[in-house]
N, C-alpha and C positions, 0 to 999 in steps of 0.2 A: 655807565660806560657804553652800554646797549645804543644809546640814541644817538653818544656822540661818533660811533662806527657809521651809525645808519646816515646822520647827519654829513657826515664827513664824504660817503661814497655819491650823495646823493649830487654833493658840492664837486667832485671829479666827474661826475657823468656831464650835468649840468655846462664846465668846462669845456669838453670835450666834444659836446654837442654843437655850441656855441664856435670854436674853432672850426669842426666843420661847415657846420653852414655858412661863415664867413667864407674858408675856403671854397666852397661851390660858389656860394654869392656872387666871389670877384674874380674869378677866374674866364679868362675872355673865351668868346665864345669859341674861335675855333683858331688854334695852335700851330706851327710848322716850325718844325727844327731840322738840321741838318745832319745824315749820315754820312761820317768822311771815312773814307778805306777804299779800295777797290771791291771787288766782288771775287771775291778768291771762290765762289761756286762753277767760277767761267773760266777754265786752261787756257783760253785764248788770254783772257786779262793776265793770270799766274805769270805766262811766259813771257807777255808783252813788256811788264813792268818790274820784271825781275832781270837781276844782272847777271844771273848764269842758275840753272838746271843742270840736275842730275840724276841720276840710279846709284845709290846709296847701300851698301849695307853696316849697321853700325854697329862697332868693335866695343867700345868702352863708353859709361860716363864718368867722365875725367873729374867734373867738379861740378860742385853745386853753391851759389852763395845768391845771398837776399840784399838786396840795396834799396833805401826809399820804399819800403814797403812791398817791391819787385821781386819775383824772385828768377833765376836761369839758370839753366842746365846744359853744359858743356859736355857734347859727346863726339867720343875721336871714332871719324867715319870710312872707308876703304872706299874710294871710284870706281863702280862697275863700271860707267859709261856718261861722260858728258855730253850732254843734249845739246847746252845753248852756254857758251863763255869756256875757259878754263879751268878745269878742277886740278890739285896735285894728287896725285896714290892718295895719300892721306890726308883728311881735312880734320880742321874742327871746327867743330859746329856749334852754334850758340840759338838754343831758344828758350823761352820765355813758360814757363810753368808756376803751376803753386802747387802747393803738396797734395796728395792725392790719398790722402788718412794713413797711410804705412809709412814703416819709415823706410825709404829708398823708394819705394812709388810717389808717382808725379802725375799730374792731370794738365790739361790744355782746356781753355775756352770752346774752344770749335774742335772737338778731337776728331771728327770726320776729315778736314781740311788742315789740321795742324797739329799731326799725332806726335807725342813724343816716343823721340828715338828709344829704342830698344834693344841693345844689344843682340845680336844673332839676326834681326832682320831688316832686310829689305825695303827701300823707302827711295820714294820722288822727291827732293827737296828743291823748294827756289832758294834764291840766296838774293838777298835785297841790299846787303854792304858786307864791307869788308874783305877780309883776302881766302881766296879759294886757292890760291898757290900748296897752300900745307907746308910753307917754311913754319921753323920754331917760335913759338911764342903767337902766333897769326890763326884768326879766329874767323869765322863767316857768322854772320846773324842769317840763318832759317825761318823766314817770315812766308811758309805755305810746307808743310810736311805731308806725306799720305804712303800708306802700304804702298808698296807696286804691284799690284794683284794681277799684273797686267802679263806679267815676269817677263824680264830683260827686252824681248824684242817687242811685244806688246805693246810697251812702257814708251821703245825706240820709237815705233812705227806713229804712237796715241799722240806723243811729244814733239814727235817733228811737223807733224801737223798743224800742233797748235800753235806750234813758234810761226810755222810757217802762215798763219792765217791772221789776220790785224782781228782787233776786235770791233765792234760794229760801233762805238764811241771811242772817243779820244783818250790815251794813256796817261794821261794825268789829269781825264777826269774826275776826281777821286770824291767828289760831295755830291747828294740828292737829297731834293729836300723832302721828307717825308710829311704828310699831312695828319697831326693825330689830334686832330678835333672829335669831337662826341657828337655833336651835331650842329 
């Protein structure tokens, strides 16, 4: 039994070794794929390419459901102050999470640049579609969330700026291609 264990591991190493070196073998020398998105690190891009900005504070999360392996979170938000487009008193807002190991906690990809809402506080949202009116049933998708740490006039003053300033490439820039060769 002893030999056929040893024999057997030695036959998955063996495999394994083989698939790698294949893998290095034929792998071209040097790679470039493309990153699509904007650069939500830049408020000039946020505001350029967004259909309306806000000062946010959030009231409830109204809903939560998972589609296609997706999951979203629907939070009803009060308008301290619209920066760029129209907001109504009340929105709802739709973003994009996965569960955050609690149940009723939620996590974000980029939680620096795309926090999920939080009841009691204060937040910058862009709004990339959908309706900011706040009639019944009418949702926004939140594709850039962040605290307003800036608070209210801070946020005004930081915001209008950046609406008011183009960004240094084109708005629907949205690919670069990145180089990830080895050498």
């Amino acid at each position: 039994m002893g030999v056929r264990v040893w024999v057997g591991g030695c036959l998955v190493a063996a495999v394994a070794a083989a698939g790698a070196a294949w893998f290095t073998a034929f792998q071209e020398a040097g790679t470039t794929h493309a990153v699509c998105g904007p650069d939500l690190g830049r408020d000039v891009v946020v505001a350029a390419q967004s259909q309306a900005v806000a000062v946010v504070e959030a009231v409830e999360n109204t809903r939560y459901r998972e589609d296609g392996g997706s999951a979203y979170l629907t939070t009803r938000v009060k308008t301290l102050e619209a920066l760029k487009g129209e907001f109504g008193d009340v929105v709802h807002v739709t973003q994009g999470v996965k569960n955050g190991g609690f149940p009723g906690r939620y996590a974000t990809e980029d939680p620096d640049r795309y926090a999920v809402l939080e009841p009691g506080r204060r937040y910058v949202i862009a709004v990339q579609s959908g309706s900011t009116a706040g009639g019944a049933g009418a949702e926004a998708w939140a594709w850039y969330a962040e605290p307003a740490d800036r608070g209210l006039m801070g946020e005004r003053e930081h915001w209008q700026e950046a609406i008011a300033t183009p960004p240094e490439t084109a708005a629907n820039s949205t690919c670069e291609d990145v180089d990830a060769s080895a050498g």
